[in-house]
C-alpha positions in Angstrom: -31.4 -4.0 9.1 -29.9 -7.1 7.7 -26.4 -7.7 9.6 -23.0 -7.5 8.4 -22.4 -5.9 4.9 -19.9 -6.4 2.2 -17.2 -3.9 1.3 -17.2 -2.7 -2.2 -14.4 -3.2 -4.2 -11.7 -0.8 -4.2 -12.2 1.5 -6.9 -9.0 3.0 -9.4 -8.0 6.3 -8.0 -10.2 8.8 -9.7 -13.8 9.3 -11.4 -14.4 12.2 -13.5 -15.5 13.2 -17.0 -12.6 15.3 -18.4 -14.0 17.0 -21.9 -11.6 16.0 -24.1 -7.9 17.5 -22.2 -7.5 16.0 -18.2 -9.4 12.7 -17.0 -10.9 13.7 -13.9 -12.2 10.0 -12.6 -10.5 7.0 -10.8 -10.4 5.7 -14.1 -10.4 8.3 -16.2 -7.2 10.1 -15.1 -4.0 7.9 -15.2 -1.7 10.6 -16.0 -3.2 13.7 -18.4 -5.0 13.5 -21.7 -7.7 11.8 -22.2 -9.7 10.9 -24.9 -13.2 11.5 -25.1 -16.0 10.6 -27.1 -18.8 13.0 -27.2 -22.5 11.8 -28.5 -25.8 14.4 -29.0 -28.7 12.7 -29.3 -30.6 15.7 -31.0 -29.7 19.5 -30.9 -26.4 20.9 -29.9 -25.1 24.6 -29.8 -21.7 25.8 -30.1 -20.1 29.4 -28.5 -17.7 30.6 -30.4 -16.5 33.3 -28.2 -16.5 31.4 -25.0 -16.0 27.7 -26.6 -19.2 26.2 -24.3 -21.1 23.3 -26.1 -24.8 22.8 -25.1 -26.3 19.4 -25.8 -29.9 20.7 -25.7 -31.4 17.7 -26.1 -28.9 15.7 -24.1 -26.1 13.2 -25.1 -23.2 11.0 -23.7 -19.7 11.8 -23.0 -17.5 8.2 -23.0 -14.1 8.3 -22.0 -12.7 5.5 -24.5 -9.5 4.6 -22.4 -12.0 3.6 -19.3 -15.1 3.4 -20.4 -16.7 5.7 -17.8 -19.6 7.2 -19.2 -22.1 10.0 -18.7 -25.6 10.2 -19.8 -27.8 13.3 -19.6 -31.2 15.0 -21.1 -29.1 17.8 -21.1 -25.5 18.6 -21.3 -23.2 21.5 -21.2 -19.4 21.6 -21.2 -16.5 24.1 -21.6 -13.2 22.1 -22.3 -10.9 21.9 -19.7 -12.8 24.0 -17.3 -16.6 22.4 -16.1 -19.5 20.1 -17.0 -23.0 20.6 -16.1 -25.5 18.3 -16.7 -29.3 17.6 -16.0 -31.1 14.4 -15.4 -27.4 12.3 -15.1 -26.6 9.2 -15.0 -22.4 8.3 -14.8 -21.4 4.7 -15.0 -17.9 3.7 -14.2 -15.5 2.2 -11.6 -17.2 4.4 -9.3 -20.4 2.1 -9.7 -23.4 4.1 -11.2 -24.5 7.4 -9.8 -28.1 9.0 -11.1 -29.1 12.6 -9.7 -31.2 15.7 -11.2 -28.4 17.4 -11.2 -24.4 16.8 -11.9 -21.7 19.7 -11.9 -17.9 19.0 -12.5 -15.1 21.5 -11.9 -12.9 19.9 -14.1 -9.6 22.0 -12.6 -10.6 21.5 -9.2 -11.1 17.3 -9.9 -14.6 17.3 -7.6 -18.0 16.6 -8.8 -21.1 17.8 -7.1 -24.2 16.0 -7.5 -28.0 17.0 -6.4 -31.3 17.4 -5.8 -31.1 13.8 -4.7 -28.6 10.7 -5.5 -28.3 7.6 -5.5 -24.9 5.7 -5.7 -24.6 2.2 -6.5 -21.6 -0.3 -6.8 -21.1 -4.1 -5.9 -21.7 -4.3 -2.2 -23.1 -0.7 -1.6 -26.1 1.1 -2.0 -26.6 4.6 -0.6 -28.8 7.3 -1.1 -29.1 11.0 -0.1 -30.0 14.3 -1.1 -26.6 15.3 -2.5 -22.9 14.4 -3.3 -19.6 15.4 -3.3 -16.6 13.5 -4.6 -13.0 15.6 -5.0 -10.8 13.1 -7.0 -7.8 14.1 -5.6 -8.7 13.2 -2.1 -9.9 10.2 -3.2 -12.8 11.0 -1.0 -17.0 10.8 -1.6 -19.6 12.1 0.6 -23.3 11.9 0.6 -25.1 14.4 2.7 -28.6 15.3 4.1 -31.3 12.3 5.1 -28.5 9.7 4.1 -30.2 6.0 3.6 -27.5 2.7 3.0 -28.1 -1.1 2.4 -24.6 -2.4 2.7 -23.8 -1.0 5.1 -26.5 -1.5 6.3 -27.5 2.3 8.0 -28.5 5.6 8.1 -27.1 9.1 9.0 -26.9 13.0 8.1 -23.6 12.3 6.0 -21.4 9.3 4.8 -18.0 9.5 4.2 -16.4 7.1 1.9 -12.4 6.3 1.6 -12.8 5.2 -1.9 -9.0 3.2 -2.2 -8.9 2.1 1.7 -13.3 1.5 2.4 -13.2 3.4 5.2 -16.4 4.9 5.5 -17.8 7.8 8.7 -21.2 8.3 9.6 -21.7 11.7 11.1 -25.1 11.4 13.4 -27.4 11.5 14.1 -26.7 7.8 12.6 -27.9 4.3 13.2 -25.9 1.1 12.0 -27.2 -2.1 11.9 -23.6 -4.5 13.9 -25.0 -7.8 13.3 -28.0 -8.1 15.9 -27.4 -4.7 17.7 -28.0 -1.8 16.6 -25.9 1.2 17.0 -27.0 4.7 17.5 -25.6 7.9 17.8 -26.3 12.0 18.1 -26.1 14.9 15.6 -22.9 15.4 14.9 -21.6 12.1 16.6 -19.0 10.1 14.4 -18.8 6.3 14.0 -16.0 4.7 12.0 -16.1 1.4 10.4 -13.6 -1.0 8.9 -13.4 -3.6 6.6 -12.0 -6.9 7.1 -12.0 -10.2 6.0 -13.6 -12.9 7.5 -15.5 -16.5 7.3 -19.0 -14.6 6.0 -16.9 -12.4 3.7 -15.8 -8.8 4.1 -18.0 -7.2 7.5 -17.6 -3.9 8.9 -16.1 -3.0 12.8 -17.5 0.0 14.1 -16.0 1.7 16.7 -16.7 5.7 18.0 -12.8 6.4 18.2 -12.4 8.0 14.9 -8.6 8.2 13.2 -7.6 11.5 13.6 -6.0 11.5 10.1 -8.8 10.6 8.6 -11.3 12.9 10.6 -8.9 15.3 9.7 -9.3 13.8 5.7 -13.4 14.0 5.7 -13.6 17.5 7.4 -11.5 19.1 4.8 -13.8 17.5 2.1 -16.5 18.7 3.7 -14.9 22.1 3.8 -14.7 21.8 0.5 -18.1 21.1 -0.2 -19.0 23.8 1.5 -16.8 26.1 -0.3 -18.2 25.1 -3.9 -21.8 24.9 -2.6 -21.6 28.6 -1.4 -20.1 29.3 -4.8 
């Protein structure tokens, strides 16, 4: 473990692809339409009846006004209502996230990504088998055999605050504070804050979790729950 990590850059307030009517994305939804640029790279089937476009041999939706963009082998999408997508890759303000498999509720603003992710950005690097981000929370979790660089630790689940950095570990964890290393149980929590300082932006950790934003991370995980059970 390699000491005190750097705290990404705060993100705009929302990530995801919206298919041509709402932005659903920290960039992508400042207030309503957006407009969206939608690329197959070979075949591509339309259904009438229902209005569901399948990229068959994937593609990449761009929304112009951000640039956030979404790459897939495969691609399907119903206007206003969901994107599902295969072999992903989504580049944005977010940072980049690659997975097997991406869905997007595009109503409910929250994008679920599996079968094991990896999330990227300046200053963080996480992996784990899936993820859950609800744009309206402003809120992403990674859950299951959780692995991160900066910061610099490991857990069953990592919460992220995307617009404050505040970020939960829910144990059994292990964080790397400087030269010590903390450790906690399954289900434990350990909260840690950014804040300036001579070496840059470090973390304090501390076992007192905020109850408002406890409160915050178990109603995404409720959530997650919720849509996974779906």
């Amino acid at each position: 473990m390699n000491g005190p990590a750097r705290h990404p850059r705060p993100p705009m307030r929302s990530i995801l692809v919206l298919v041509a009517l709402a932005a659903v994305a920290t960039g992508w939804a400042q207030s309503g339409i957006a407009e969206l640029e939608v690329t197959a790279y070979g075949r591509q089937s339309i259904d009438l009846a229902s209005g569901r476009t399948v990229l068959e041999d994937g593609g990449e939706l761009i929304e112009r006004g951000s640039g956030v963009r979404l790459v897939a082998a495969w691609i399907a999408y119903l206007e206003g209502v969901e994107v599902s997508a295969r072999d992903v890759s989504i580049d944005g303000d977010l940072g980049l996230v690659e997975a097997p498999l991406v869905a997007i509720d595009l109503a409910a603003g929250t994008l679920t990504a599996s079968g094991g992710v990896a999330w990227r950005r300046e200053g963080l690097q996480v992996t784990g088998e899936a993820l859950w981000f609800d744009a309206d929370a402003g809120i992403v979790g990674l859950l299951g055999g959780v692995e991160a660089v900066e910061p610099d630790a490991s857990a069953a689940e990592v919460w992220i605050e995307l617009a404050g950095g505040r970020v939960l570990l829910v144990g059994p964890y292990a964080y790397a504070d400087g030269p010590l290393v903390l450790r906690g149980p399954e289900g434990a929590g350990l909260q840690l804050d950014a804040r300036e300082s001579d070496e840059g932006v470090v973390y304090d950790a501390s076992t007192a979790v905020d109850g408002g934003w406890l409160a915050a991370v178990t109603a995404a995980r409720a959530s997650w729950e919720a849509a996974s059970a779906e």
